[in-house]
C-alpha positions as CSV (number, residue, x, y, z in Angstrom):
1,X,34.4,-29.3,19.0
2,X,37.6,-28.5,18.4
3,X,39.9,-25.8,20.1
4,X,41.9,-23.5,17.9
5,X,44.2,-20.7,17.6
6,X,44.1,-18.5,14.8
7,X,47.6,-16.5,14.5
8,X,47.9,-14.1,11.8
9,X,47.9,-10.1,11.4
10,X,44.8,-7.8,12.2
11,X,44.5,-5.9,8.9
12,X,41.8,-5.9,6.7
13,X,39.8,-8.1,8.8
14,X,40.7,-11.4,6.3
15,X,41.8,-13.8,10.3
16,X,39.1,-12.4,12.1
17,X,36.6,-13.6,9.4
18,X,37.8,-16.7,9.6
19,X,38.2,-17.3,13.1
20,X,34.3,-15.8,13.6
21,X,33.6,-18.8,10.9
22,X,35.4,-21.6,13.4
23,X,32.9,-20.1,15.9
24,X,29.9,-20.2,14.0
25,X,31.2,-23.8,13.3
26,X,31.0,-24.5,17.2
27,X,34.8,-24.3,17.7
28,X,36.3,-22.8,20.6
29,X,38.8,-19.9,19.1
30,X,41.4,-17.7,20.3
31,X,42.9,-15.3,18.0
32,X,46.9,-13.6,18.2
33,X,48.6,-11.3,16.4
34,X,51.6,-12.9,13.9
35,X,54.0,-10.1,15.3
36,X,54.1,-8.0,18.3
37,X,53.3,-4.6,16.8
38,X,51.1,-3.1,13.9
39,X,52.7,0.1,13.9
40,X,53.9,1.3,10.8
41,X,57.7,2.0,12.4
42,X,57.4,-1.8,13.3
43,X,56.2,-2.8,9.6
44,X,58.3,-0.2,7.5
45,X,61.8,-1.9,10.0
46,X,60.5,-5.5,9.3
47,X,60.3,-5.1,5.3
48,X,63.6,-4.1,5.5
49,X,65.0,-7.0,7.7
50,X,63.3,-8.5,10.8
51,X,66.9,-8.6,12.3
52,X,66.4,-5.2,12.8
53,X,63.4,-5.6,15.7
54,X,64.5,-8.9,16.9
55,X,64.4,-8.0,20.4
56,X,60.6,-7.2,20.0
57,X,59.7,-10.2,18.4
58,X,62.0,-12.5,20.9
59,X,59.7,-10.9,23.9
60,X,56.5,-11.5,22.1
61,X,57.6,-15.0,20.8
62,X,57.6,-16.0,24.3
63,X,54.3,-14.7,25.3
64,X,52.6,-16.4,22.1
65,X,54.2,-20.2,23.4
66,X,52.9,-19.1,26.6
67,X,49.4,-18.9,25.2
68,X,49.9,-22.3,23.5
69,X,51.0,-23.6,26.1
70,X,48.0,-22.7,28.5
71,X,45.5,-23.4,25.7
72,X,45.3,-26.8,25.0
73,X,44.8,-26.4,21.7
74,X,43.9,-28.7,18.7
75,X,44.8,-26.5,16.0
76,X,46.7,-23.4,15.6
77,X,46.2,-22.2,11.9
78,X,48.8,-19.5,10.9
79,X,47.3,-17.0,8.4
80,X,49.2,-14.9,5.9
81,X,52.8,-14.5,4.5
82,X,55.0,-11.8,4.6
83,X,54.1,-10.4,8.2
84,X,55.4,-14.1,9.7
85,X,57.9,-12.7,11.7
86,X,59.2,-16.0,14.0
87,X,62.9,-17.7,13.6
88,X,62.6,-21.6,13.6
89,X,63.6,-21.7,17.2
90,X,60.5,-19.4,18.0
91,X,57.9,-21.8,16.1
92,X,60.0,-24.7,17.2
93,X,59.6,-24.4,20.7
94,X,55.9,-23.1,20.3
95,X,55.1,-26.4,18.6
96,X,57.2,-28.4,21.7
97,X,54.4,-26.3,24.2
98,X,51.4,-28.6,22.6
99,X,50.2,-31.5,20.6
100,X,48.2,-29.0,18.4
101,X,48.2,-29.7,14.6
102,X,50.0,-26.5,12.4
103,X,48.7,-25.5,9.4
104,X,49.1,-22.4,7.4
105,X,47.3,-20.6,4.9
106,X,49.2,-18.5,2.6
107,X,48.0,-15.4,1.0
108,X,51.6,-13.9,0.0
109,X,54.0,-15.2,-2.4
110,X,56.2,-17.8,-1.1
111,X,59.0,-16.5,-2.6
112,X,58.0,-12.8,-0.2
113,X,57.9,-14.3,3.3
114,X,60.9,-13.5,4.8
115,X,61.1,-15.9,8.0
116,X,58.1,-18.7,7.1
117,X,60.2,-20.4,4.3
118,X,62.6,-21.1,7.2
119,X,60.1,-23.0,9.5
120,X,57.7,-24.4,6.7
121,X,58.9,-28.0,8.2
122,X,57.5,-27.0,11.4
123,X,53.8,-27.1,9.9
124,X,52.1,-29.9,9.0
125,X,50.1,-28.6,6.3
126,X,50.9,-25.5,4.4
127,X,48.3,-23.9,1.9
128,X,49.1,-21.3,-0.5
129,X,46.9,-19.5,-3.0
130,X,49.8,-18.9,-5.2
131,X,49.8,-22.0,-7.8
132,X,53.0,-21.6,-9.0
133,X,54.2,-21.9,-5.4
134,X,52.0,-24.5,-5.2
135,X,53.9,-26.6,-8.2
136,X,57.2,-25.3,-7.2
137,X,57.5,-25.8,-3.8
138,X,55.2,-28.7,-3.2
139,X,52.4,-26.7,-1.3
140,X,48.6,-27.2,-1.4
141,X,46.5,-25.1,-3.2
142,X,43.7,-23.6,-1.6
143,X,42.3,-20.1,-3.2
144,X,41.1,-17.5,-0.8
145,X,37.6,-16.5,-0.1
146,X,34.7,-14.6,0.3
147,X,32.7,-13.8,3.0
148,X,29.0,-14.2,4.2
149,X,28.4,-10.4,3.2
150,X,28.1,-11.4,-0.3
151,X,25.8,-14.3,-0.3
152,X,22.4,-13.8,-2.0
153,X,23.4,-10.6,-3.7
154,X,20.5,-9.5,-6.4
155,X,21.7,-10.0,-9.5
156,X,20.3,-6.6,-10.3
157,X,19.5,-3.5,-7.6
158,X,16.2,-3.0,-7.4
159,X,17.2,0.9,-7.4
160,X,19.3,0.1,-10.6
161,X,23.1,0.1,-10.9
162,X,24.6,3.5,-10.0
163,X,28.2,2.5,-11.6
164,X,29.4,0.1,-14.7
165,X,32.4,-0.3,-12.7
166,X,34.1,-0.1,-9.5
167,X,38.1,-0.4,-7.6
168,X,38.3,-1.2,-3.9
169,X,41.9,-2.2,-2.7
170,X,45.5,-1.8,-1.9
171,X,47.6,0.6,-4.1
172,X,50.7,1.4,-2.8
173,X,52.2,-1.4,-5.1
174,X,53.2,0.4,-8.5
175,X,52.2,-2.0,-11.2
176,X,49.2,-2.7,-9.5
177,X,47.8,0.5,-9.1
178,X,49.4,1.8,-12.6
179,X,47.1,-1.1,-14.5
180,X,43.8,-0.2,-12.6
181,X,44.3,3.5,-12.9
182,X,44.8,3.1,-16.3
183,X,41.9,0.8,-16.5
184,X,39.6,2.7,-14.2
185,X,40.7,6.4,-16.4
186,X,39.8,4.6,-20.5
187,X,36.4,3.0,-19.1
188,X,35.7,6.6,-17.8
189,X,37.3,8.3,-20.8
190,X,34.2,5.8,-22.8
191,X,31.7,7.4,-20.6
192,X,31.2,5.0,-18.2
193,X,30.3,5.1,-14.3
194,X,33.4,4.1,-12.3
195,X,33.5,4.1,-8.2
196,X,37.4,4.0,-7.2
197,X,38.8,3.8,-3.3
198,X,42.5,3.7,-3.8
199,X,43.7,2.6,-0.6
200,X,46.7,3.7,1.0
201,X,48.6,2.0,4.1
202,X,49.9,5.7,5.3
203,X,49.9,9.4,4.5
204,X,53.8,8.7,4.7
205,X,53.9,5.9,2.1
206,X,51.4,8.7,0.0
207,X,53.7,11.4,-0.2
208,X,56.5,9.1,-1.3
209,X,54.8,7.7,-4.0
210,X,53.6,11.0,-5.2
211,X,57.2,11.9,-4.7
212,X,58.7,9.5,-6.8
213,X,55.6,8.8,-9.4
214,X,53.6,11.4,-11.4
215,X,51.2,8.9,-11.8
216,X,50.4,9.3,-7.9
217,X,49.5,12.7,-8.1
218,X,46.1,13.8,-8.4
219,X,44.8,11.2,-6.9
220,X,42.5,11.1,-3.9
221,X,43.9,8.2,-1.3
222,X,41.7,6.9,1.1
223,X,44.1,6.0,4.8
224,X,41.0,3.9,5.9
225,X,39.4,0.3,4.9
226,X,36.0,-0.4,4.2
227,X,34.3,-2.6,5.8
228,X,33.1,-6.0,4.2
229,X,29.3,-4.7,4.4
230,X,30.1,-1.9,2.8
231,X,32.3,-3.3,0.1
232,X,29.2,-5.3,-0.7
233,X,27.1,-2.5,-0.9
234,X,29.2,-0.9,-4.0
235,X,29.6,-4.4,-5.3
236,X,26.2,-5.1,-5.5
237,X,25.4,-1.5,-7.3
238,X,28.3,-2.2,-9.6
239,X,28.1,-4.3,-13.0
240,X,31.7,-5.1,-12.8
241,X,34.9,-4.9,-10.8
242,X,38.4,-4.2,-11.5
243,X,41.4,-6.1,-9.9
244,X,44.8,-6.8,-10.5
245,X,47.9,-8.9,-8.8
246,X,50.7,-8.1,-6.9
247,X,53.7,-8.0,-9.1
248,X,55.3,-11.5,-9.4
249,X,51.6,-13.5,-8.2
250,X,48.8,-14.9,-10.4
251,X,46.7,-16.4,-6.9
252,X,44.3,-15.1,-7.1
253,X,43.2,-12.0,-4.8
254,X,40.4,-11.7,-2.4
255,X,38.9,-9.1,-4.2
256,X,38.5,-11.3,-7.3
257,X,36.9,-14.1,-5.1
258,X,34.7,-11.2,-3.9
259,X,33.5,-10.8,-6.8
260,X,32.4,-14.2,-7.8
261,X,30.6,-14.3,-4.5
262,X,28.8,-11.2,-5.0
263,X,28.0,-12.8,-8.7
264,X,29.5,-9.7,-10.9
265,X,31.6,-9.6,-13.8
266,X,35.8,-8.8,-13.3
267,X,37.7,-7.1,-15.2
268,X,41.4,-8.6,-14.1
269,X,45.3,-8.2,-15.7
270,X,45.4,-12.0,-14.2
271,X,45.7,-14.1,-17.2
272,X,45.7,-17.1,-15.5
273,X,41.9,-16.4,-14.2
274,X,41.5,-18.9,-17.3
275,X,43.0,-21.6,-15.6
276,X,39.7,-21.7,-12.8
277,X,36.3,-23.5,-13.2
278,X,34.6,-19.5,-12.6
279,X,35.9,-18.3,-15.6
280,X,33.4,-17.4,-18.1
281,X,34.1,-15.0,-21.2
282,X,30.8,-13.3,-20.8
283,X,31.7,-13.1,-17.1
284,X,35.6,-12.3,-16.9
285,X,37.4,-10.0,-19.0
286,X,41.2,-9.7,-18.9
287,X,43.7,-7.1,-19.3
288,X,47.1,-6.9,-19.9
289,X,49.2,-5.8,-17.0
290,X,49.3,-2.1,-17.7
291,X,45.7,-2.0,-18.0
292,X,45.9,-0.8,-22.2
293,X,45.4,-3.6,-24.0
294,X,42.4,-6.6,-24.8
295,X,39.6,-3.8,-25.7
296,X,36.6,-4.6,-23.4
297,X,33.7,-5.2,-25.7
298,X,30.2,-2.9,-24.9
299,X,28.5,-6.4,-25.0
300,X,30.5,-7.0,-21.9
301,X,28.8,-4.1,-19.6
302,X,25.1,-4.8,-21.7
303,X,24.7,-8.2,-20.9
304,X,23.8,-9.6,-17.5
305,X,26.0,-11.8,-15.7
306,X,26.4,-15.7,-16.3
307,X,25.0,-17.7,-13.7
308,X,27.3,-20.6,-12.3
309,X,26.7,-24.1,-10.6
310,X,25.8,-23.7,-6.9
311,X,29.0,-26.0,-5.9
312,X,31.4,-23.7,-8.0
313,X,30.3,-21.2,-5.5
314,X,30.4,-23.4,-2.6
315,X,34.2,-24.3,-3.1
316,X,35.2,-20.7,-2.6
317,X,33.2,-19.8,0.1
318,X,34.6,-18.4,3.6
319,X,32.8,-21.9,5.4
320,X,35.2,-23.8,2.7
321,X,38.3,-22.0,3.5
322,X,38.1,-22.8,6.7
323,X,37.3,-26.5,6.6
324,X,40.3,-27.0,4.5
325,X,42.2,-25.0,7.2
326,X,40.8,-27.9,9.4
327,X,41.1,-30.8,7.1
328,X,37.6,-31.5,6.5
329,X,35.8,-31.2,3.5
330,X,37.0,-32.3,0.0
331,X,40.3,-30.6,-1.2
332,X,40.3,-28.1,-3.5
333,X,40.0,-28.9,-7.2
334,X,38.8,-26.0,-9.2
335,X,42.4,-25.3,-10.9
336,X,43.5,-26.7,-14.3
337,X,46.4,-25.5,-15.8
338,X,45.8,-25.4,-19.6
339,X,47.3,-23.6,-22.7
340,X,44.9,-20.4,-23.4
């Protein structure tokens, strides 16, 4: 049994998953914040420079080494990206408080963490889902996950599916929410069932989109996450979901690995989805990044999903995530980069 600290930011419930899955491992697991406040004053400050809350992160840097330093520790597994708020001296004297091996798992562009690219030396392993970071920067790739809520998902509802398609996510990114809006309003326009939950950080960051984008308004925003259980409950009532990237990433999203775990079809603007041992024309269709272009075929909402081998499934799982945050298991190797 192993003793671990999982460090990375509350939202969305992605580092609690995983550190529930080092417990049901039989690891001993303490989980921290990656900065000292979730507030969106603190957040809105920090995209703009951390420089500008130093004094808050100093304080909180120093009660984060404390708890390293009392918890005897094996691992402590740093999980995100962008919200890494710590200068190298911060991480460097966390690490001098304990013997415990670093290791971070990277679900932001490399290119968008503001303070990790500073103290990547500092870990021992760094992960990324990004795999042009991966080639670029000389990082590991590991893909994301999905999490127990999807596993043994009918392949068919035995009350039928109520939509042909459905959107769950993050749109307070332009591009991304302008190519599955577009998406989501011509699958509608050809008569088909679409659930959408357009997700919005803040009423604040609402009113400024709809401020500055037409595009925005009319929309209904939801302020408030679903929870995994009931993500899997439209999922599994859905034929298909859309997805898209963040502008500038092709790793690919959680939402996407969702999917494959709940065994439904994606309709993505991520071309490089044919790059991944899932992808299966009768099972993937892709998009261009406005969400207009690469007609879906009726063939693709008629026919039932594509069955895949059990270990394709296996590799992306939430219990493989987190042995390759651990070093166990065999490293990922579902990635080919090939001409398409």
């Amino acid at each position: 049994m192993a003793s671990i600290l999982v460090m990375g930011p509350s939202f969305f419930g992605y580092r609690d998953m995983v550190a529930a899955e080092f417990k049901r491992m039989g690891h001993r697991v303490t989980t921290v914040n990656d900065r000292p406040s979730e507030s969106v004053t603190f957040k809105s400050l920090g995209r703009i420079s951390y420089r500008l809350v130093d004094s808050e992160i100093a304080a909180y840097a120093k009660k984060v080494e404390a708890i390293i330093a009392e918890g005897q520790f094996d691992f402590v597994v740093y999980l995100s990206g962008m919200s890494f708020c710590f200068t190298f001296s911060q991480l460097e004297s966390m690490r001098r408080a304990s013997e415990a091996h670093f290791v971070a798992g990277l679900w932001d562009a490399f290119g968008n963490c503001q303070r990790l690219g500073a103290c990547r030396s500092l870990f021992d392993d760094v992960y990324s889902f990004e795999p042009r970071d991966c080639e670029q920067y000389g990082l590991k790739l590991r893909p994301l996950f999905y999490s127990g809520s999807y596993l043994d998902l009918p392949l068919e509802p035995s009350d039928g599916f109520k939509w042909d398609a459905c959107f769950i996510g993050s749109v307070h990114q332009r591009s991304k929410f302008h190519a599955v809006h577009a998406t989501c309003n011509a699958l509608k326009e050809r008569g088909l069932r679409v659930f959408e939950w357009y997700y919005m950080p803040s009423k604040s960051i609402e009113t400024l989109r709809k401020a500055e984008d037409p595009e925005y308004r009319g929309v209904e925003f939801r302020h408030e996450t679903l929870t995994p259980a009931q993500v899997a409950d439209v999922y599994v009532h859905s034929r298909a979901v859309v997805d898209s990237p963040q502008a500038g990433q092709s790793g690919l999203t959680i939402r996407t690995l969702e999917t494959l775990g709940a065994h439904r079809k994606l309709i993505t603007a991520n071309a490089d989805i044919y790059n991944y041992n899932f992808y299966r024309s009768e099972n993937v269709a892709v998009i261009d990044s406005r969400g207009k272009s690469q007609e879906i075929m009726d063939d693709f909402f008629s026919h039932s999903y594509s069955e895949l081998p059990k270990d394709v499934y296996e590799s992306y799982s939430l219990h493989s995530f987190a042995e390759t945050m651990l070093g166990m298991g065999e490293p990922f190797s579902g990635y080919r980069k090939a001409s398409k």
